[in-house]
N, C-alpha and C positions, 0 to 999 in steps of 0.2 A: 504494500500500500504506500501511495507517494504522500497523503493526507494521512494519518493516522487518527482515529477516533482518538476525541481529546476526552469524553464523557462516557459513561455507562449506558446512555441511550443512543448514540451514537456508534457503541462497540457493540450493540444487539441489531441496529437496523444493517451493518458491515456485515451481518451472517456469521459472523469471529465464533468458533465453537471451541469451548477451551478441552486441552487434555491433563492428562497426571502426566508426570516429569518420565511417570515407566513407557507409557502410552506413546508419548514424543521421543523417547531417546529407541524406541520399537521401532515406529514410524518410519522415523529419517534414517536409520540403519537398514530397516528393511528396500529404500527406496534406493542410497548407495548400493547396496549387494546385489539389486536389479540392474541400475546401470554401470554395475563394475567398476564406481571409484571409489577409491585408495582410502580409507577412513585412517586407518594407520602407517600415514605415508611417513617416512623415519625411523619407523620401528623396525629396528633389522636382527633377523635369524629368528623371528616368532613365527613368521609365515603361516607354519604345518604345526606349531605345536600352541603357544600362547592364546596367538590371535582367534581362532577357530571358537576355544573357550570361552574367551572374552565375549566374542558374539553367540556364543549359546546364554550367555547370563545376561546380557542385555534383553534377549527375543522374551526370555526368561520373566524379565522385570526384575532379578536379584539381584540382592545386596552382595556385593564382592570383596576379597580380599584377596590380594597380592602375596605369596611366601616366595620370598629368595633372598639369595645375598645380597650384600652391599652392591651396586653397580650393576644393574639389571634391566634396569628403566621403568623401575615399578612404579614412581611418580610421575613418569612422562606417559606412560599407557594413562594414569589416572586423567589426568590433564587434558590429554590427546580426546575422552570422551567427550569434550563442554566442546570441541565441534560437532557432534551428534544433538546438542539442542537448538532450538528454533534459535533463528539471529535477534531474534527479539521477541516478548512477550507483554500483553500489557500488565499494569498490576494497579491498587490503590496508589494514585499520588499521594507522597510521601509517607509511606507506610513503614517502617522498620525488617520487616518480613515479608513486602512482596506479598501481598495479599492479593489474590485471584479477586476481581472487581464481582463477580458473578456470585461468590461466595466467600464472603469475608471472613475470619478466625479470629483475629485479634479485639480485643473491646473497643478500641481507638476504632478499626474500618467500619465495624458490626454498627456502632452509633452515627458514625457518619454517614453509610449506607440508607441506615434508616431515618437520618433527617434529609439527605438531597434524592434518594431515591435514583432517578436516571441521571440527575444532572451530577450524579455522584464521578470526582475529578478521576480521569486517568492518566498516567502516564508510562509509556512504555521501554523495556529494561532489557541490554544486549546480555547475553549468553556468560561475559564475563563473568557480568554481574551477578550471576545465581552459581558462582560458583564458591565454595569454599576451603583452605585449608590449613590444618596443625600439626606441626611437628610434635608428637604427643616427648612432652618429658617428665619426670616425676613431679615437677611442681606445676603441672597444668593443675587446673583448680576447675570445678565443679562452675564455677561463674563464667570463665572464660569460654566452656564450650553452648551451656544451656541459658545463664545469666544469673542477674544476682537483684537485690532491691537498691534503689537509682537512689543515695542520700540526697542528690540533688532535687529531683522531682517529688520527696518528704519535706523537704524545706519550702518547695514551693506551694505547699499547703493539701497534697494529696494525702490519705489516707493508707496505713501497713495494707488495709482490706483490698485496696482500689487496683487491679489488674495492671493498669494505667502507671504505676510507681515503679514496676519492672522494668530492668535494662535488657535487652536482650541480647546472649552469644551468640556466637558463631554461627552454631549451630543451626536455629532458629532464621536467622537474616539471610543463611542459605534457603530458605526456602523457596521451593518448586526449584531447583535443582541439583547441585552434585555437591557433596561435602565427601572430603579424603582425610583420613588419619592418618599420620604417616608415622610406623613405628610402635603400631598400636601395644603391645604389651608393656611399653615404659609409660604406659597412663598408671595411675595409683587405680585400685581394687574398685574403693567407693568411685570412684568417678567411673570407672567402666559401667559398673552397674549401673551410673546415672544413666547410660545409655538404652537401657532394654527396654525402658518405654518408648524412646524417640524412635525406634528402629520397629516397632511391634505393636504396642498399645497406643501410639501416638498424644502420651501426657506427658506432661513436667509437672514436677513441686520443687519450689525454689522458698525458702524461707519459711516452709510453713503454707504457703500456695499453693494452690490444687490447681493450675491454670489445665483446661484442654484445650489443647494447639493441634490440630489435623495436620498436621507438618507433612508437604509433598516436599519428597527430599531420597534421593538413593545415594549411600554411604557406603563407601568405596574406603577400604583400609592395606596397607603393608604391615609386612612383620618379616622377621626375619624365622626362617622353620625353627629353631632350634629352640626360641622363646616361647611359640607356637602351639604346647604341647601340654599335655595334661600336667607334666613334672614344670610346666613354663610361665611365666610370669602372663597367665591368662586367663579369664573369667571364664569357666567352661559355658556359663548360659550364654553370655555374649559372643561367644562362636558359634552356637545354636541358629543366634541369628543371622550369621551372614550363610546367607543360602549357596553361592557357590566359592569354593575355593579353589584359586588360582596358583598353578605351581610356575616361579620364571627360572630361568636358566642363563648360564652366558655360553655364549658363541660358539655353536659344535663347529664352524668351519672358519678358518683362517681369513676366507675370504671376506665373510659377513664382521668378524674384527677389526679387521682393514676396514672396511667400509664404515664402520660406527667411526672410527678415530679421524678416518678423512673429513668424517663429516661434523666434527667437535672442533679442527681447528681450521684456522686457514692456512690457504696453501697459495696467496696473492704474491705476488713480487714483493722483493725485501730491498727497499731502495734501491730498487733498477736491475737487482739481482735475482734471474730467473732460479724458482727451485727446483729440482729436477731429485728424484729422489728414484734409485732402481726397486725394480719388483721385488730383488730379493733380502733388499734392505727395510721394505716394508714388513716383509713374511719373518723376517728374523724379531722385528719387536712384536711380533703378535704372536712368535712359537715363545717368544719366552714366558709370555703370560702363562702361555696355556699349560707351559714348562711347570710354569708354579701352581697350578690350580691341579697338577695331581704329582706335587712333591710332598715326601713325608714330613719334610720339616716344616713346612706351613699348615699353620692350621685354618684345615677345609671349611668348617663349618663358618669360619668368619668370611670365606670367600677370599677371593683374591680379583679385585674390579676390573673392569674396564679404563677404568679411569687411570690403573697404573699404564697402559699400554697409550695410552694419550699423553699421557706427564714424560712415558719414556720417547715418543714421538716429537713432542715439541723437544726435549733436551739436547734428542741428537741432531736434531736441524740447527739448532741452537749452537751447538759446537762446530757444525761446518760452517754456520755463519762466520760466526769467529774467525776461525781461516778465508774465507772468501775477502771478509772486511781487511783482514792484516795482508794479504798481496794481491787487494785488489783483482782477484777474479772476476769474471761474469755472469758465475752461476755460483747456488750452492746445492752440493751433491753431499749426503753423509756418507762414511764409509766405514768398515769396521774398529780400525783406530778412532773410531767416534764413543764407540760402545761403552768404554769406562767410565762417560758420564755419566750413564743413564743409573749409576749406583744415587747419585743424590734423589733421583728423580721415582727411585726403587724403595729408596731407606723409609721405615717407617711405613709403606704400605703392605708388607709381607708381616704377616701375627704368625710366631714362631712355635709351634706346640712347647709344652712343657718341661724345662729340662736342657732346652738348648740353649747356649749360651749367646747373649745380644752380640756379641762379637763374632760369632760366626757367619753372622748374616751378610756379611760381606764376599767368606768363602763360598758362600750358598748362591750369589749373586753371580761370580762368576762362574761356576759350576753353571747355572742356570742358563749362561749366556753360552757358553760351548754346548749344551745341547740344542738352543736355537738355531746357533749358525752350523752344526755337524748335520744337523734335520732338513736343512736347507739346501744346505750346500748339495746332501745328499740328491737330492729330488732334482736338482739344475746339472750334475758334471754325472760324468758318465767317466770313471775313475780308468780308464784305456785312453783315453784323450791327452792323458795330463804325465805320461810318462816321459814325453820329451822335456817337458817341464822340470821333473826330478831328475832325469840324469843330468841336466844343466846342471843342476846345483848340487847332485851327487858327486860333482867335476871338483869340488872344495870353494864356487862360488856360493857367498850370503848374497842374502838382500833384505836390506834396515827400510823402514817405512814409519810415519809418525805423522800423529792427525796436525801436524803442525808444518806438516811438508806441501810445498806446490803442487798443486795436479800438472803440470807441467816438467817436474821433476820426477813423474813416472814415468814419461813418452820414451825416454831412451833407455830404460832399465826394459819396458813391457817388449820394445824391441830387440832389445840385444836376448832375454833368455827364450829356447828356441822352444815353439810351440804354445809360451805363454798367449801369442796373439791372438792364435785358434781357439783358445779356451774360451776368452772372452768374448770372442765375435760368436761364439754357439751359447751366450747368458743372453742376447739379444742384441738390439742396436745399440751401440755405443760408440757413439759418433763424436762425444766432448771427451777434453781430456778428464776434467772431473769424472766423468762417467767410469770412464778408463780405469783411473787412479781406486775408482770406487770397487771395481771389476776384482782387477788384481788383487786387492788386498785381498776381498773375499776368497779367490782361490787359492792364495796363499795361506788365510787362515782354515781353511776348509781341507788342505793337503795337511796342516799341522795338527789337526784334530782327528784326522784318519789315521795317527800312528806315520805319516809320512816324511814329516822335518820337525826339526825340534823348533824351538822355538823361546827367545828372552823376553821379556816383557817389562818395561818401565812405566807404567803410567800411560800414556795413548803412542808411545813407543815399543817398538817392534823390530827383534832383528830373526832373521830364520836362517836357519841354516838347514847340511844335511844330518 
């Protein structure tokens, strides 16, 4: 409507038929799924397993709750649903709660309803607007999600009795549509319980008040599984009421890893400095994650995020900048002399089971990082290729490398050992010298990790021998 009904007689001659918040978010999902667009466009590797769920509980009209790790995107799937409600709805002008004009709940719309009748005011409310959220932590307070009584609006001469003295949470102002807990089991006990009415019986008591609120509202929660459980910081009735539960995961393929982290940071020119980053320098920070998501020493149940493979992303662009800025290159390429940053960028996101010592986490890192690039390397070289390569240096030639060397300082090295050039023109095109510089190292650290050269190491120095 380019006019929108500004009155309640105006929003009944419109033909405007209103629905529940189940009914609308039913509707417009059912009507995407007919014409095959993308409700959950950015959510990557749910496809066949998440999303499928998600849209049974929706068709559903349930209440959902999210279990996974840290790093899952269980608040961006929550999020991701307030584009499945109408772009706008009307409701009582200035109402606290969105009062449906057709049938009011609060004492405030109910009286004003009944003294303007049709000329009763409306005004209409985008989709943001009905949405709500809290990060639940032990000191959420019973006020903050339902409300509490207004000392202000007691001063101003109202009544403990008068409906009207109430402030209202969260909760509540979300109504007609989405409210998210996020972390649900660090609510305190009594506060969960304040929930089983809003979710069910649809009442509040706040101070002693009996208010009845018909609250259209679907409550959407996260938890972590481990909290989740009967032995877990959980109200067992209060998970009674979320009708379905939601299991997320991270990233069974390399690919869909890559894909989330491209799409978390940017990847624009860095002061005229094109980035160019190879395939299998992507595939090396995202085997290490996965490296650690089934290492004994980390502990599983805390996860191990996405979020470290983005931190470790940005750090080693970060360090070839570094180099590109100090000799003025034209690009920046990371390469495996880049790798030893990514420890700062690592620290503190691995929880170490117990018993290990915080000092080891470092040996654990680089452990971690040779099975990335040995897994890689492995799937790109075809280990008969690269034997001209080893007798070169089986001949008693080194060759020293360091993330602080010119990519131009490898053109005559990549040429002189024989067959190294072959190696690299079969990882793909690699037409800059950066790329080059980028190439080699990885076959050189990929031959030293197969038992093939030995290998010194200083810090993002490197020398191999045979």
């Amino acid at each position: 409507m380019t006019n929108k009904p500004a009155t309640l007689g105006e929003l009944k001659q419109s033909g405007y038929q209103p629905r529940s918040v189940r009914q609308e978010l039913r509707d417009n999902l059912a009507a995407c799924l007919a014409s095959g667009n993308d409700v959950f466009e950015g959510i990557v590797g749910y496809r066949d397993t998440v999303i499928p769920e998600v849209e049974n509980a929706i068709l559903s009209g349930h209440h959902m709750v999210f279990l996974g790790e840290r790093g899952q995107a269980k608040t961006r799937i929550a999020r991701s649903l307030v584009s499945l409600l109408d772009e706008s709805v009307p409701a009582v002008s200035g109402c606290e709660i969105n009062d449906e004009p057709f049938a009011p709940v609060c004492a405030r719309c109910k009286q004003l309803s009944h003294e303007r009748g049709d000329a009763l005011p409306v005004s209409w409310i985008g989709r943001e607007q009905r949405y709500g959220e809290k990060l639940a932590t032990p000191d959420v307070a019973m006020a903050d999600l339902l409300g509490e009584i207004d000392p202000v609006k007691l001063a101003e001469g109202r009544y403990m009795s008068d409906e009207e003295v109430l402030h209202f949470g969260l909760i509540p102002r979300s109504n007609r549509g989405l409210f998210t807990i996020n972390e649900l089991p660090d609510l305190a006990e009594k506060v969960q319980v304040g929930l089983f009415n809003v979710m069910e019986e649809k009442d509040i008591q706040l101070k002693g008040h009996k208010v009845r609120l018909p609250l259209d509202i679907v409550v959407v929660a996260t938890a972590n599984p481990e909290d989740y459980t009967s032995r877990g910081r959980i109200v067992t009735p209060l998970k009674d009421r979320f009708d379905s539960q939601i299991r997320t995961h991270y990233p069974y393929r390399l690919e869909d890893e890559i894909k989330i982290v491209e799409g978390e940071i940017s990847l624009a020119p860095r002061d005229g400095r094109e980035l160019r980053i190879p395939q299998f320098m992507k595939e090396i920070v995202a085997q290490f994650t996965h490296a650690a998501r089934s290492a004994p020493e980390v502990t599983q149940s805390s996860g191990v995020s996405v979020r470290v493979s983005i931190s470790n992303y940005e750090t080693l662009l970060a360090n070839a900048e570094k180099r590109a800025l100090r000799h003025n290159e034209a690009e920046i390429v990371p390469r495996i002399s880049d790798l030893h940053a990514m420890a700062a960028s690592t620290g503190g996101k691995l929880e170490l089971e117990y018993g290990i010592e915080p000092d080891a986490e470092g040996e654990l890192i680089d452990r971690l990082l040779g099975v990335a690039v040995k897994k890689t390397f492995d799937s790109y070289v075809d280990m008969a290729s690269v034997e001209p390569v080893l007798d070169y240096i089986g001949e008693g030639w080194g060759v020293q490398v360091s993330d602080d060397m010119p990519s131009n300082d490898y053109l005559d090295g990549i040429s002189s050992i024989d067959g190294l050039h072959d190696v690299i023109e079969g990882l793909g095109p690699m037409e800059s010298p950066g790329l080059m510089a980028s190439a080699a190292e990885f076959v050189l650290e990929g031959l030293h990790l197969n038992g093939k050269l030995n290998r010194d190491r200083e810090g993002g120095r490197y020398a191999y021998r045979a």
